[in-house]
N, C-alpha and C positions, 0 to 999 in steps of 0.2 A: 750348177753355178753358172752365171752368166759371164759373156765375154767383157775384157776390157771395152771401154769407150772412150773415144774422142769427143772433146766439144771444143766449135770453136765460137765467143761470141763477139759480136761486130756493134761496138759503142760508136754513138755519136754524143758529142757533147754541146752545147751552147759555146758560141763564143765568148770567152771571157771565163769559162769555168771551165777548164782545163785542169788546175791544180785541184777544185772539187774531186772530181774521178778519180784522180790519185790517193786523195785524201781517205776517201772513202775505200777505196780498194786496202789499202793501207792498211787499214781497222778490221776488214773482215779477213786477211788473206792469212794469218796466222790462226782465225780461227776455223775455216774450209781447210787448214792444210792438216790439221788434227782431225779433222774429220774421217770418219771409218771407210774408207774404201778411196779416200782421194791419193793419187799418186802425183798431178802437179796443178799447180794451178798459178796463172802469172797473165800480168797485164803486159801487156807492148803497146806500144805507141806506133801509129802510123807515120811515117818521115814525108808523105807526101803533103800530109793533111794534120794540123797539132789541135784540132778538134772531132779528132778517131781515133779509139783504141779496139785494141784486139786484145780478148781472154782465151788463150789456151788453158784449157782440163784436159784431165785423165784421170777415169776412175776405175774401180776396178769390177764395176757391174754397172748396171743400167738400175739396179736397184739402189745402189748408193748414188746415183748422181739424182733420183727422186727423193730419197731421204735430204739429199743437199736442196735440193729443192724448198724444202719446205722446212727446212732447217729454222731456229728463232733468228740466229744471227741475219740470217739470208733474209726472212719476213718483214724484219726490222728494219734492217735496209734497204730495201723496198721503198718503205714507206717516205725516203727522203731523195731518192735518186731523179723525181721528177724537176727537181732543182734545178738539178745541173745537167740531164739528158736535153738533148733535140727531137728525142722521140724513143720507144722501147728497143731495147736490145735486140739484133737478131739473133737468133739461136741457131744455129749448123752444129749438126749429129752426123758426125762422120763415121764413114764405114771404110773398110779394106774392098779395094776392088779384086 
């Protein structure tokens, strides 16, 4: 079995669609948090900047965070986050030093 993971990802929003991102995070976050191997998963907002947010994950393999991956709910929403992005998420895979 494989080790817990960290992710952390680094949203940019449009000006003006701020509550989009919320909104959306909103709808999928109680369905990733029933997901099989996820242990947290939550949006924070940047205090410098109120069009960036940060997603902290923890799953409990690198095998469930590719099943969330490709999860429907996740594919789905996908399909509408160009809206209200500034450009694609980054994705940071943390490790223990």
């Amino acid at each position: 079995m494989s080790e817990e993971l960290s992710v952390v990802v680094l949203i940019d929003v449009i000006p003006g669609k701020r509550e989009d991102q919320i909104n959306a995070f909103k709808k999928v976050e109680p369905l990733v948090l029933a997901e099989d191997g996820c242990i947290q998963y939550e949006l924070k907002a940047d205090q410098d900047n109120e069009n960036r947010f940060v997603i902290i994950e923890r799953w409990a393999s690198a095998d469930a965070l590719a099943a969330h991956a490709v999860s429907e709910h996740m594919v789905e929403a996908g399909k509408s986050n160009h809206l209200f992005r500034a450009k694609p998420p980054e994705v940071i895979k943390l490790s223990d030093t």
